[in-house]
DOPAKE-693272 format. One record per residue (C-alpha): residue number from 1; residue in one letter; x, y, z. Coordinates in pm, 1 decimal. Layout:
BEGIN
seq	type	X	Y	Z
NUM	A	X	Y	Z
...
END
This chain:
BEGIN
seq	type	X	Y	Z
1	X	17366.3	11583.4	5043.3
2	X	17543.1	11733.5	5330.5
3	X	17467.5	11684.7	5712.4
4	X	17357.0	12026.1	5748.2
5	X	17131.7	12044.0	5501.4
6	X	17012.5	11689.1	5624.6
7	X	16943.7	11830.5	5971.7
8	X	16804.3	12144.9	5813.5
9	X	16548.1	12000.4	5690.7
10	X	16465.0	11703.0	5963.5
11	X	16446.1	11937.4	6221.5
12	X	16110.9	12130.0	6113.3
13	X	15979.0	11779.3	6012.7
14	X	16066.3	11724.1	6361.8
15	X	15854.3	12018.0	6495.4
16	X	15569.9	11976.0	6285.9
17	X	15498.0	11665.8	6374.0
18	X	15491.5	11679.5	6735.0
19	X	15283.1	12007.0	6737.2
20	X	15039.5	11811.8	6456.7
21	X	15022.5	11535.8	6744.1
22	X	15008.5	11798.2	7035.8
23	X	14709.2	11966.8	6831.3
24	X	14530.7	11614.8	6744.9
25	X	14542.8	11533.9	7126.1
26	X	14384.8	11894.9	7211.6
27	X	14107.4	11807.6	7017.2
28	X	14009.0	11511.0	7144.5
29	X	14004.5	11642.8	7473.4
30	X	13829.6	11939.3	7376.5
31	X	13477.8	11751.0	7352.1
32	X	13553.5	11611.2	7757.8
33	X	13538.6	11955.7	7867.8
34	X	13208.8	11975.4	7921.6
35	X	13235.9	11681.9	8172.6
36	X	13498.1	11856.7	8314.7
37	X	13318.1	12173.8	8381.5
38	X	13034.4	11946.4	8511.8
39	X	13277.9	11808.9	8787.9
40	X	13402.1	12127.5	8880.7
41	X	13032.6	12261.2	8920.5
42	X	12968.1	11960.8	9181.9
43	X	13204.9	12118.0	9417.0
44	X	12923.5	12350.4	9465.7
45	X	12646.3	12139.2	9560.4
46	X	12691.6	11943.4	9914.7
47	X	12613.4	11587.8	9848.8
48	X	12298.0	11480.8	10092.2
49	X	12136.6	11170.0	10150.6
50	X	11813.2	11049.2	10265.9
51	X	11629.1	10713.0	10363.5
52	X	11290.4	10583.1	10418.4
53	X	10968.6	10459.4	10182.7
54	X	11001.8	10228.6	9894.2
55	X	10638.3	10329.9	9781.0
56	X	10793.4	10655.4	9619.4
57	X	11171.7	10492.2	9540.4
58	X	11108.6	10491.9	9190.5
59	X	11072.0	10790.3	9087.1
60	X	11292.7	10939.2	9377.5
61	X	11574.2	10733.3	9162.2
62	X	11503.5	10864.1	8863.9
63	X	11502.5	11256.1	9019.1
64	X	11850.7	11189.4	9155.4
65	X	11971.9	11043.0	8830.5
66	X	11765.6	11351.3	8639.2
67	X	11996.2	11609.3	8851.8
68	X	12336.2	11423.0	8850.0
69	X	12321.5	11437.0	8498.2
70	X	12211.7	11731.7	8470.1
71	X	12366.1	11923.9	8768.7
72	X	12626.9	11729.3	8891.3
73	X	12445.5	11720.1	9229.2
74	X	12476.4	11456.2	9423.7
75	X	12148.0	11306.4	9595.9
76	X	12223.7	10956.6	9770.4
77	X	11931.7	10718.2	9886.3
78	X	11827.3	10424.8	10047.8
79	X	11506.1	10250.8	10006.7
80	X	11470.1	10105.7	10389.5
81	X	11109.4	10141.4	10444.8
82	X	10949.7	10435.7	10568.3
83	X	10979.4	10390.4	10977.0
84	X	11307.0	10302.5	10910.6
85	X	11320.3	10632.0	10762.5
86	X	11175.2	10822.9	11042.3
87	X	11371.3	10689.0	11284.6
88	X	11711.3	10762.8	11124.3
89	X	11558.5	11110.1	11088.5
90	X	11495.0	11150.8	11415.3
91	X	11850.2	10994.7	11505.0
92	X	11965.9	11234.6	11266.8
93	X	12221.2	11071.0	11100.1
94	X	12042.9	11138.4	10745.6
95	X	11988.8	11511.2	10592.7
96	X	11600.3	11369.1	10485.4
97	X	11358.6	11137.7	10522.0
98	X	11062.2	11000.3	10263.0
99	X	10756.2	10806.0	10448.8
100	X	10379.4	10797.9	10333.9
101	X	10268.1	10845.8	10706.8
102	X	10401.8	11115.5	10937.6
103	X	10603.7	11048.5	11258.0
104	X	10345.3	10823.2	11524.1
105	X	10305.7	11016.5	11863.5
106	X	10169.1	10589.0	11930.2
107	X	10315.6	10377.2	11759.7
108	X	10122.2	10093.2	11718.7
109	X	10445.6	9830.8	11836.2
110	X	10448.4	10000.3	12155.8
111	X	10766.6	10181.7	12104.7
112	X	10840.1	10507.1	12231.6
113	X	10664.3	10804.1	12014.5
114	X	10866.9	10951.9	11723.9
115	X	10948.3	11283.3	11827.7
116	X	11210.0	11479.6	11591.6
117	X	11466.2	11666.6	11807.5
118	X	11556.1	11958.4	11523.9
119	X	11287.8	12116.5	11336.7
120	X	11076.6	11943.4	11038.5
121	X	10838.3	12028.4	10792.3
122	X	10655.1	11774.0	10589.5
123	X	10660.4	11848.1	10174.9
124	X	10452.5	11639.5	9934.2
125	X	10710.2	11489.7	9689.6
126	X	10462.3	11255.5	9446.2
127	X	10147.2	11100.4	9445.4
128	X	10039.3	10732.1	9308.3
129	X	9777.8	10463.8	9384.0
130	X	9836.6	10192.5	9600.6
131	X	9797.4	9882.5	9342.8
132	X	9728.3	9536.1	9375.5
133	X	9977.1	9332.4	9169.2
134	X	9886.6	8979.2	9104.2
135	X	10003.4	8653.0	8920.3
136	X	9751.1	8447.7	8744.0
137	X	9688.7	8190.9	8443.6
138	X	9376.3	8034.2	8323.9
139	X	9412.7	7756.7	8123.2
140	X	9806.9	7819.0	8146.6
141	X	9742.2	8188.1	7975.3
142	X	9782.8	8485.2	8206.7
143	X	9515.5	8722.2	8287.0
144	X	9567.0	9087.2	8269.2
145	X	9255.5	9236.6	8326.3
146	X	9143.4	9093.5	8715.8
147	X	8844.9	9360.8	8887.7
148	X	8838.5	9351.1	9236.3
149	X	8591.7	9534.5	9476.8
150	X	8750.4	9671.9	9823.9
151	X	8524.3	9385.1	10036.4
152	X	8695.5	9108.5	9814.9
153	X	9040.2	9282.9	9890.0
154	X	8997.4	9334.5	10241.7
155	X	8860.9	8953.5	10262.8
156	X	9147.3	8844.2	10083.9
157	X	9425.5	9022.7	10296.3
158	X	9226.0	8943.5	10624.6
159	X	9216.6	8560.0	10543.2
160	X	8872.7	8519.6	10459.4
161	X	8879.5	8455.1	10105.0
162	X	9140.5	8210.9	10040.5
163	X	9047.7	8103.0	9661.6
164	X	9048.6	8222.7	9325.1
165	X	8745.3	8076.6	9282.5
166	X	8570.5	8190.9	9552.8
167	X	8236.7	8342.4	9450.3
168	X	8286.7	8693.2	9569.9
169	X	8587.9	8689.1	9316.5
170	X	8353.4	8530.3	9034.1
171	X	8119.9	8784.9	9077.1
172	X	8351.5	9088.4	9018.9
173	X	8504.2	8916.9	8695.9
174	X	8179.6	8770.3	8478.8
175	X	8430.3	8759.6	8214.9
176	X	8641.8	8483.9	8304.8
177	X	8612.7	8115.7	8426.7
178	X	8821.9	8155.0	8753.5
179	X	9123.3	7874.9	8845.1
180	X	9050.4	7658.9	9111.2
181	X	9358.7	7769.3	9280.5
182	X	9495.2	7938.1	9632.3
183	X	9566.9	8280.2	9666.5
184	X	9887.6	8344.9	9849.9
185	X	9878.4	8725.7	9937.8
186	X	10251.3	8863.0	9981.2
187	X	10244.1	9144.7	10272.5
188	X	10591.1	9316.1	10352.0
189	X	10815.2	9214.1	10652.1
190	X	10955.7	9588.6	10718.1
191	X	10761.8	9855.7	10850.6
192	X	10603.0	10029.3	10567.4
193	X	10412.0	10331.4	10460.9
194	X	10283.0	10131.5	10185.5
195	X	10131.4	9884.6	10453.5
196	X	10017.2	10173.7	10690.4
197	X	9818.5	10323.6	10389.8
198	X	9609.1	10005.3	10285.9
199	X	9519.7	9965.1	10633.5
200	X	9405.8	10291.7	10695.3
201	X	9184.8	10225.1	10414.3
202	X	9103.3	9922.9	10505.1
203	X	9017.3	10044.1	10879.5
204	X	8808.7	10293.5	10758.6
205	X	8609.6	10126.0	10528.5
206	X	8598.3	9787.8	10623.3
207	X	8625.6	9835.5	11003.4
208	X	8424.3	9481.9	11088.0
209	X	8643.0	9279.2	10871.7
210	X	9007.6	9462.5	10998.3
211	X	8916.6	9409.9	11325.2
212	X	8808.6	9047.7	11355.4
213	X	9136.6	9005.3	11153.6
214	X	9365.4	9174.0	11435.7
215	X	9175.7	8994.0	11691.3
216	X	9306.2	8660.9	11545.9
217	X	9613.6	8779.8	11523.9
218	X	9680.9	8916.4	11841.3
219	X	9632.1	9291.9	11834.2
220	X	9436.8	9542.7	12012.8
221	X	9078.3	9579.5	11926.7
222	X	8939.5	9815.9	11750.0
223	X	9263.0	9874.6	11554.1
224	X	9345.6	10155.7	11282.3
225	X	9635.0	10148.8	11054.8
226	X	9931.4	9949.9	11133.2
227	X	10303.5	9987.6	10926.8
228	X	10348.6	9623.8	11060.6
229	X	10160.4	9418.1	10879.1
230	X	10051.5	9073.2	11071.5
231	X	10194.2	8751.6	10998.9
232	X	9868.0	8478.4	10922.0
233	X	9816.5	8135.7	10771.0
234	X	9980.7	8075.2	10393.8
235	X	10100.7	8454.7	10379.8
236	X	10407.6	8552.3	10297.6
237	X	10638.2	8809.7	10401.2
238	X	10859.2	9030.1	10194.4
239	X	11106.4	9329.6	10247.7
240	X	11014.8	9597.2	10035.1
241	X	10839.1	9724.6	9743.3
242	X	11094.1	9553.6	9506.6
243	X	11068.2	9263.9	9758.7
244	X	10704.5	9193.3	9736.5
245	X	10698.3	9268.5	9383.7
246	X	10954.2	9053.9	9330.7
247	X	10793.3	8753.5	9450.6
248	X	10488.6	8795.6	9285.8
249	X	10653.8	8841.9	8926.7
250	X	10853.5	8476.3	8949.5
251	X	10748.4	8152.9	8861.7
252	X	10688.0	8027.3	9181.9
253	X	10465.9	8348.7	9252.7
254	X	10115.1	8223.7	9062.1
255	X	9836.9	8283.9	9266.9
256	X	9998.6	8557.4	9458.5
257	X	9884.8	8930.3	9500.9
258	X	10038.8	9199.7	9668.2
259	X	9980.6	9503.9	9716.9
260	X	10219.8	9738.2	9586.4
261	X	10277.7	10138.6	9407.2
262	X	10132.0	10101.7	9033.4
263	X	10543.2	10185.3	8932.2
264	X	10666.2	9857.2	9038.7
265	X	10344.0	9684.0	8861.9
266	X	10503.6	9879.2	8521.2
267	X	10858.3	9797.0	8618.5
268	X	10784.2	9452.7	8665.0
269	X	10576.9	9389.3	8357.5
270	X	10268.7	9279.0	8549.0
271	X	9885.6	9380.7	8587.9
272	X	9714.6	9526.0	8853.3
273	X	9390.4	9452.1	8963.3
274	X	9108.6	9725.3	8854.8
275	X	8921.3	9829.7	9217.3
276	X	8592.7	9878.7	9227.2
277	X	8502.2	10254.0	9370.4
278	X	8194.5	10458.5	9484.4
279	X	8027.9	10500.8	9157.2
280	X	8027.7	10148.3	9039.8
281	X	8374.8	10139.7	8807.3
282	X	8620.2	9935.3	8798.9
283	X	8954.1	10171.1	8803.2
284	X	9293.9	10130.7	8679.0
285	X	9533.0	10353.9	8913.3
286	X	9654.9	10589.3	8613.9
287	X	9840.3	10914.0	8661.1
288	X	9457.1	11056.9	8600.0
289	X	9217.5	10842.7	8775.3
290	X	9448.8	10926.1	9103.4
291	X	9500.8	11293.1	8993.1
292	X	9134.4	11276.0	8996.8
293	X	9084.1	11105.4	9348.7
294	X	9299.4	11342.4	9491.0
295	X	9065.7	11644.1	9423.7
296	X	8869.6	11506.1	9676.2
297	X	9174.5	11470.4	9954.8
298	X	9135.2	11681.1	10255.4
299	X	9458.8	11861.0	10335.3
300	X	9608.3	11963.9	10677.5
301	X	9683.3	12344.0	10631.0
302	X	9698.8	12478.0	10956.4
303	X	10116.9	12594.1	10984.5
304	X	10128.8	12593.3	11373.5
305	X	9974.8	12183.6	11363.0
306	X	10276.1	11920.8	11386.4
307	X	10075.9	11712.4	11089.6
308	X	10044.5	12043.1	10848.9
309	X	10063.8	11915.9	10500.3
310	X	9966.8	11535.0	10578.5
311	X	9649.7	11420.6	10426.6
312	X	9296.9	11338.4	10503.9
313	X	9209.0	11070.2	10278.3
314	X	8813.8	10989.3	10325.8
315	X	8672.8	11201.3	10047.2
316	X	8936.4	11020.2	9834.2
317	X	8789.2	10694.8	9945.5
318	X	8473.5	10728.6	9900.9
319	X	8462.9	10984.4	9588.0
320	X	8189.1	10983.5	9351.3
321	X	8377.1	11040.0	9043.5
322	X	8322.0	10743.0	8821.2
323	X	8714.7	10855.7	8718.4
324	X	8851.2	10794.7	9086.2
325	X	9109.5	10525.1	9178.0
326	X	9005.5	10506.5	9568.1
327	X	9345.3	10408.3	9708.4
328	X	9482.7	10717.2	9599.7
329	X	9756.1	10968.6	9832.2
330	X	10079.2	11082.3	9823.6
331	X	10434.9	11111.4	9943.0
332	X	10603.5	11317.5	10198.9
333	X	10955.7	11404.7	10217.0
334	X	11050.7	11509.6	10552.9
335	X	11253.0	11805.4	10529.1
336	X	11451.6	11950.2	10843.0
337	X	11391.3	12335.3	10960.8
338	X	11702.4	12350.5	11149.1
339	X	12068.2	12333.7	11078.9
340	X	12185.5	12056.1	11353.8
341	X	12382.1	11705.4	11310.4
342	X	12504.9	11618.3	10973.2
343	X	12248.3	11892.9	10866.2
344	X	12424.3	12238.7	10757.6
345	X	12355.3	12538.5	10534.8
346	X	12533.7	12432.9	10280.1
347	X	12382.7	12069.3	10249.9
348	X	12058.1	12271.7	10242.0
349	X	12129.0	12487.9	9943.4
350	X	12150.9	12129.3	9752.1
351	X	11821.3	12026.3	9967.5
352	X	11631.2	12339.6	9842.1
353	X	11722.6	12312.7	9494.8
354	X	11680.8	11930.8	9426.7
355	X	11295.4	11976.5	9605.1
356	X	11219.5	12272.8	9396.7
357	X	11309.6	12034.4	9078.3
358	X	11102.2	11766.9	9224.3
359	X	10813.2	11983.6	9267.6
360	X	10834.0	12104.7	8856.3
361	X	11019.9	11971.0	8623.9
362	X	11034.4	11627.6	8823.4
363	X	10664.4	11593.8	8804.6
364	X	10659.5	11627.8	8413.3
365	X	10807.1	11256.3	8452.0
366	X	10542.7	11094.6	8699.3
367	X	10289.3	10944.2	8471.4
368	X	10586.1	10747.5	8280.1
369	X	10714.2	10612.0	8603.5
370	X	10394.5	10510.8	8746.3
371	X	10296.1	10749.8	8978.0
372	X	10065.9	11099.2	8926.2
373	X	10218.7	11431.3	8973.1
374	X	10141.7	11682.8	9221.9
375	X	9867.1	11947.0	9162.7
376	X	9901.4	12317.9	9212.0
377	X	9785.3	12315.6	9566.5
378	X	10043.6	12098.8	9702.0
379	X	10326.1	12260.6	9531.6
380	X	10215.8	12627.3	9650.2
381	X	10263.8	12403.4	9982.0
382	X	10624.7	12234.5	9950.9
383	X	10713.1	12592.0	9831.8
384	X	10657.0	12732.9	10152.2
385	X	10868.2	12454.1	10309.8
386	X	11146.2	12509.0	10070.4
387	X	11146.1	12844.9	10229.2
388	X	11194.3	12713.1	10534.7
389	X	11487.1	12483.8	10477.0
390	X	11849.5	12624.6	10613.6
391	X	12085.6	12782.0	10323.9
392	X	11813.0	12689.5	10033.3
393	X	11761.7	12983.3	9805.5
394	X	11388.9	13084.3	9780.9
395	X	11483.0	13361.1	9469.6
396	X	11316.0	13113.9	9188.7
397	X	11046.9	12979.0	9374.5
398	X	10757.8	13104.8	9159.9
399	X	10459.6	12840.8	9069.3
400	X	10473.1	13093.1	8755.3
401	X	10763.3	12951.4	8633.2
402	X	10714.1	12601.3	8751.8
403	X	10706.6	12380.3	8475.9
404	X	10443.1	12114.0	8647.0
405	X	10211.4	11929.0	8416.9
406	X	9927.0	11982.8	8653.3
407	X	9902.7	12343.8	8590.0
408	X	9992.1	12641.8	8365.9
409	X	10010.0	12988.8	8420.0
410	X	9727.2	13176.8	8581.9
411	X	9547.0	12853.4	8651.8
412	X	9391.1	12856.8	9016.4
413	X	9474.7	12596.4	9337.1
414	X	9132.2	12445.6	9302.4
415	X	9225.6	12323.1	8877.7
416	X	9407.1	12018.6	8798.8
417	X	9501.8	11982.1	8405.6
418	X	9539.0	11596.8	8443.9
419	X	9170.0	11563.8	8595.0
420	X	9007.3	11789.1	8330.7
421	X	9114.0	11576.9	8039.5
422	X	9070.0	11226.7	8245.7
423	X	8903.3	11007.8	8039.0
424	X	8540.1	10893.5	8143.0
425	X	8568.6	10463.6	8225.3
426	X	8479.4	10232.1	7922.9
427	X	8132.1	10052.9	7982.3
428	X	8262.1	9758.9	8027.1
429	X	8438.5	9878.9	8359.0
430	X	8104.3	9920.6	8489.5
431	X	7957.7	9675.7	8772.7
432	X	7779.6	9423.1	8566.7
433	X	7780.5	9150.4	8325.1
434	X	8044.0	9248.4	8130.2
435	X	8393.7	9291.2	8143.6
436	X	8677.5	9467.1	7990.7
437	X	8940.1	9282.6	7823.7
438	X	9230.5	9492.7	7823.0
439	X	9539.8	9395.5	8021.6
440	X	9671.7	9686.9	8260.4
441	X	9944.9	9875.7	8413.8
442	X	10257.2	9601.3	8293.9
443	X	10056.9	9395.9	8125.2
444	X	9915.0	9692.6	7856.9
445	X	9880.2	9564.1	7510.6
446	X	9816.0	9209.0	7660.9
447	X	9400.7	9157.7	7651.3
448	X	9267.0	8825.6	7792.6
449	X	9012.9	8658.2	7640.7
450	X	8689.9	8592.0	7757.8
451	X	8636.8	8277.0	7925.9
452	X	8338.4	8341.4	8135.2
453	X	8000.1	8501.1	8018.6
454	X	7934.3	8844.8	7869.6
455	X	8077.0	9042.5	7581.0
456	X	8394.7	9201.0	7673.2
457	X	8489.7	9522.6	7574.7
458	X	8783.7	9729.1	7581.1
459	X	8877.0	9952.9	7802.2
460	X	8892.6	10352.8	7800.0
461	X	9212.4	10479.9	7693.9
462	X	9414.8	10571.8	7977.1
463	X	9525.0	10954.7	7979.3
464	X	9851.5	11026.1	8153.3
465	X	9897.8	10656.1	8247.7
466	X	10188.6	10393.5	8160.3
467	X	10360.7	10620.3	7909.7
468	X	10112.2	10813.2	7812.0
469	X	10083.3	11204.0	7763.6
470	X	9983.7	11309.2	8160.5
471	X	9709.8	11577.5	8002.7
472	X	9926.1	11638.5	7673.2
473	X	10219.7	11753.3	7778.4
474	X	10458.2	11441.9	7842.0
475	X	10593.8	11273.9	7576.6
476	X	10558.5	10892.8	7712.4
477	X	10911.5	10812.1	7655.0
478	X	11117.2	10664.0	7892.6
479	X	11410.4	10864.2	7761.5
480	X	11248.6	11202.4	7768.8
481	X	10953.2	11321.2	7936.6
482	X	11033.7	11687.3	7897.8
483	X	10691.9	11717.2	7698.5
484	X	10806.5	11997.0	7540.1
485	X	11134.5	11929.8	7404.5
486	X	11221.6	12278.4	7441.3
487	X	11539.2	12453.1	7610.5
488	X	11481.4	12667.7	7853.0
489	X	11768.5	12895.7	8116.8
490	X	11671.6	12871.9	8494.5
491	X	11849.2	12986.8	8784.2
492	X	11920.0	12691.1	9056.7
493	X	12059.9	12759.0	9364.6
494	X	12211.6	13080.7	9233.1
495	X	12378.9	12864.2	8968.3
496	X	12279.3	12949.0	8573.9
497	X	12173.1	12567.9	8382.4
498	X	12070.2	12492.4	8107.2
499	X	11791.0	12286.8	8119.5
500	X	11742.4	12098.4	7774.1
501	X	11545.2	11756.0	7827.8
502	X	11527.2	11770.4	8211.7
503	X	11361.9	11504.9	8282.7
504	X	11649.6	11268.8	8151.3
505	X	11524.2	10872.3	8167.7
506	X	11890.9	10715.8	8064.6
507	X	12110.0	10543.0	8338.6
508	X	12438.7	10731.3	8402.1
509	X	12695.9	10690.8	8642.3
510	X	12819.7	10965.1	8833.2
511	X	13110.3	11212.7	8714.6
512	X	13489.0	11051.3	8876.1
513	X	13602.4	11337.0	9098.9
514	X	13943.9	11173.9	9101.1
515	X	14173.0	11119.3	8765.2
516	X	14015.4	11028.6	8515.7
517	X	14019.8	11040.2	8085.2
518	X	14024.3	11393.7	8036.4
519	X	14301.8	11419.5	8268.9
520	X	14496.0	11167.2	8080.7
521	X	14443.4	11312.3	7735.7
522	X	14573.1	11629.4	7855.3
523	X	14883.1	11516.0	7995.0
524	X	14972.9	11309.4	7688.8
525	X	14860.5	11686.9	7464.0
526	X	15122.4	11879.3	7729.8
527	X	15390.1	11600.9	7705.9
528	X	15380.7	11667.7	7336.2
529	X	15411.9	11958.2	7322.3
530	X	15700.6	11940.4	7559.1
531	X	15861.5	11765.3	7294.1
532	X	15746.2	11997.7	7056.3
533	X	15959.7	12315.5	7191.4
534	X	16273.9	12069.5	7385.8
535	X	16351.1	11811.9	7120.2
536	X	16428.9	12017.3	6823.7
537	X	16730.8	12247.1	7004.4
538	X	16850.3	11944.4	7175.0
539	X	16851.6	11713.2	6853.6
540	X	16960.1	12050.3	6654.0
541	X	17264.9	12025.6	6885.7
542	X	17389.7	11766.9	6920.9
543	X	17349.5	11731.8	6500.6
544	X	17569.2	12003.0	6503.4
545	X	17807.8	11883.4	6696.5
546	X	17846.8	11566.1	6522.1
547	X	17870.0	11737.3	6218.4
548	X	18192.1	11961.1	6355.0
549	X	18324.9	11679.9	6461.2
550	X	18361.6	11551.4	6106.4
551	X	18533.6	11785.2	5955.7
END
C-alpha cells in the first residue's frame, strides 16, 4: 500500500475521532447547563444577611436552603439570639433582623432603649409553641408522654419544685410512678426571645410566683418579662436553642427540662411535655393546637404605632378551646423601610422576594419542621410591609395567589384551614385519672407504659403536627412538603421560575461562582475540537512532505 493512500485514509480516521470525542464531551456538559444558568441568574439577586432569634432558626434554614436551590438567591444567617439581633439591626451592619419581642424602649438590663435609626416595620415570619423538652427514665425506660400544668412549670423554673417526685408533678401524671430524682431546668445564657416569651407568660399568669422568684434573685419587683433569664441554685445555663436542647438530649442531661420551640424537640428526637390549658387538656404544641391558640391572639394593627404587627397574647393564654396549646405566638422579622448602611435597593429586591416566599409557599413546610404556619390575617399584614421595603417588587403580591396552607381562595381573615380540621383532644388528655400513653413531638411512635394508676389511653391524632398533613395539604415528608406536587409558573422579583416542589427539604450547597466542572468539561469539548479542525492539515502536511521526500 502506498503512503498516500495510507495517509488518505488515516487522516479522516483522524477527524472523526476527535469530533466523536469533541461531541461525547458536549454532551456531558449539556446536562450542567442548568446549573450554569442557575449561577448566572444569582447575579441578579443581592445576597443579604440577617441575625437574631434561634426560636424561629429552623425553619428560617430551611427557607434559605428552599430558595438557593431553587433561585439561586443567596440568604445568609446567624442564629445569635434575638437582642443580639436587634442590636446589630439597630447598628446596622445586617440588612434584617428575626426576634420574638420587638425593640425595648426599657430594657430590663438597664441599657440604653433600642431605638432603630432607619426605618422598620415588623412582619410575622412563623408561628410555633414554646415547648418544654425534657429527659426522663423510669425504671431505666424513657418517658414520652410527661403532662404538666403552667403552676408546676412556673414552680419548676422559679425553684420551687425541685423533684420529679414532687406531688404537684404526681398529680398531673396519674399514669406513672414518678423517679425519685432532681430536676435540673436548663435556661439560656444569651438574651433570648424564647426566654422573654415564657416569662411574659409566666408574669401574666403566675405573677405571685415570678415575682418572689426575681426578688431572690435580685431584680426589681413587680417584674414582667425579662430576655435575661436569672441565674439560681442547680440551673444551668445554655447559649441557644440548639444549646439548651443540646444539653437536655445527652446522657448527662436526665432529669433536665428546658424550655425550647417544639422544632428542636423533633430535631432532637425528644418529647415535650403536654401543658395543661384553660379547658382542662393536656396539649401537645402541634402545627394545629397553636394554629388554634392563635385565633384568639390580639394583634397590634394600628400603622402609625411603633409596635404595629406585634402581638397581644392574653386571649391565647387563657383560651377556652379544649384544642389550644397556651404558649402559643409567633415570629417577627424586622424588615428596614429605608435604604441606609449596608441596606440598598437592590439588596431589597432579594428582601421582598425571599419574604413573599416565606409568607406562601414557605409556610406549606411549617408543620414538618415544627412550627405552625401563618394564617390569612397575618400575611394580608407582612404584605403590606413587603410593600414598604426599598427596591422589592409588590406586582405578585396577591393573597389570591398565595399558596399558604392556612387559606384558599376567597376564604376570609377571620378562617384558618388548620383550626377547622384540628382534631378535638383524646379523653385521656383530660384532667383526671387517666393518662395518655402516647410519646410526643420526637418521641412519636414511642408510648410509655403505665406505671402509675388508671387506664391509659392513646392520644388524638395530631393534624398538621410532626409530619403530618397541616389540614391536608402537606405531604409530611421531609423531602417535599409542596402538598400538592404540582408545577406551577410565578413571577419573583420580575424574574419567571419555575416552581416544581418548592418547598425542597434536601441539604445542598450553594452554586461555585468561580470555576468549576462545567467550566472544565467545556474547555476539554473546545480543546477537542481544536484538534479536530488543526491536526488533520498539519499531520496531512507534513505526511506529504515525507512522502515527496521519498521519491
Amino acid at each position: 500500500m502506498s503512503t498516500s493512500t495510507s495517509t488518505s485514509r488515516t487522516l479522516p480516521r483522524v477527524l472523526r475521532v476527535a469530533l466523536a470525542a469533541a461531541a461525547a464531551v458536549l454532551a456531558l456538559a449539556a446536562p450542567l447547563a442548568p446549573q450554569a444558568a442557575e449561577t448566572a441568574q444569582a447575579a441578579s439577586w443581592a445576597p443579604i444577611s440577617g441575625t437574631g432569634s434561634t426560636w424561629s432558626q429552623n425553619a428560617l434554614d430551611q427557607w434559605r436552603r428552599n430558595v438557593a436551590t431553587n433561585y439561586s438567591m443567596t440568604v445568609n444567617y446567624s442564629g445569635t439570639g434575638s437582642s443580639a439581633g436587634r442590636r446589630d439591626f439597630i447598628a446596622r451592619t445586617v440588612d434584617f433582623a428575626v426576634s420574638e419581642i420587638p425593640f425595648q424602649s426599657k430594657p430590663e438590663d438597664g441599657s440604653a432603649p433600642e431605638v432603630p435609626s432607619t426605618g422598620f416595620a415588623y412582619m410575622p415570619i412563623v408561628a410555633g409553641g414554646t415547648s418544654f423538652m425534657y429527659n426522663l427514665k423510669i425504671g431505666g425506660k424513657r418517658v414520652t408522654n410527661l403532662r404538666l400544668s403552667g403552676e408546676t412549670i412556673s414552680k419548676i423554673f422559679t425553684g420551687a419544685i425541685t423533684n420529679w417526685k414532687d406531688p404537684q408533678i404526681q398529680k398531673d401524671n396519674p399514669g406513672l410512678a414518678m423517679p425519685d430524682k432532681p430536676i435540673v431546668p436548663v435556661v439560656r445564657s444569651d438574651g433570648s426571645g424564647s426566654t422573654a416569651q415564657f416569662t411574659l407568660w409566666m408574669s401574666k399568669q403566675y405573677s405571685s410566683l415570678w415575682n418572689a422568684f426575681c426578688g431572690k434573685v435580685g431584680r426589681p419587683v413587680p417584674c414582667g418579662l425579662t430576655s435575661q433569664f436569672p441565674s439560681y441554685g442547680n440551673f444551668k445555663l445554655q447559649s441557644g436553642s440548639l444549646g439548651v436542647a443540646g444539653y437536655v438530649s445527652q446522657s448527662y442531661g436526665e432529669g433536665a427540662i428546658t424550655y425550647v420551640e417544639y422544632s428542636y424537640a423533633l430535631k432532637s428526637g425528644f418529647p415535650v411535655a403536654k401543658v395543661l390549658n384553660s379547658a382542662g387538656y393536656y396539649i401537645e404544641p402541634t402545627a394545629s393546637s397553636v394554629a388554634v391558640a392563635l385565633m384568639k391572639a390580639a394583634i397590634n394593627n394600628n400603622s402609625s404605632s411603633p409596635d404595629y404587627l406585634t402581638q397581644i397574647l392574653d386571649g391565647v393564654y387563657n383560651s377556652a378551646d379544649p384544642r389550644t396549646y397556651p404558649l402559643s405566638s409567633y415570629s417577627y422579622m424586622i424588615v428596614p423601610t429605608q435604604a441606609g448602611g449596608i441596606f440598598t435597593a437592590a439588596k431589597g429586591k432579594t428582601l421582598g422576594t425571599f419574604t413573599h416566599y416565606m409568607l406562601c409557599e414557605g409556610q406549606q413546610q411549617a408543620a414538618t419542621l415544627g412550627y405552625s404556619p401563618l394564617p390569612m390575617n397575618l400575611v394580608l399584614a407582612g404584605f403590606e410591609q413587603i410593600k414598604r421595603i426599598p427596591g422589592a417588587d409588590a406586582s405578585n403580591v396577591d393573597v389570591n395567589t398565595c399558596r399558604n396552607p392556612t387559606f384558599k381562595p376567597g376564604d376570609s381573615p377571620s378562617n384558618n384551614q388548620l383550626a377547622a380540621s384540628a382534631p378535638q383532644p383524646a379523653a385521656c388528655d383530660k384532667q383526671g385519672p387517666n393518662q395518655c400513653t402516647t410519646g410526643t413531638a420526637g418521641a412519636k411512635g414511642t408510648d410509655t407504659a403505665v406505671t402509675g394508676s388508671g387506664s391509659g389511653g392513646a392520644a388524638a391524632e395530631a393534624g398538621g403536627g410532626s409530619g403530618g398533613a397541616g389540614a391536608g395539604t402537606g405531604t409530611g415528608a421531609t423531602d417535599t412538603g409542596t402538598g400538592t406536587g404540582s408545577v406551577t409558573d410565578v413571577s419573583l422579583g420580575g424574574v419567571q421560575v419555575n416552581i416544581a416542589n418548592p418547598a425542597r427539604a434536601t441539604p445542598f450547597a450553594l452554586a461555585d461562582d468561580g470555576w468549576g466542572g462545567q467550566q472544565t468539561v467545556m474547555l476539554i469539548a473546545g480543546a477537542l475540537l481544536v484538534l479536530a479542525i488543526v491536526l488533520p492539515p498539519l499531520v496531512f502536511g507534513r505526511l506529504r512532505r515525507s512522502h515527496g521526500s521519498g521519491d
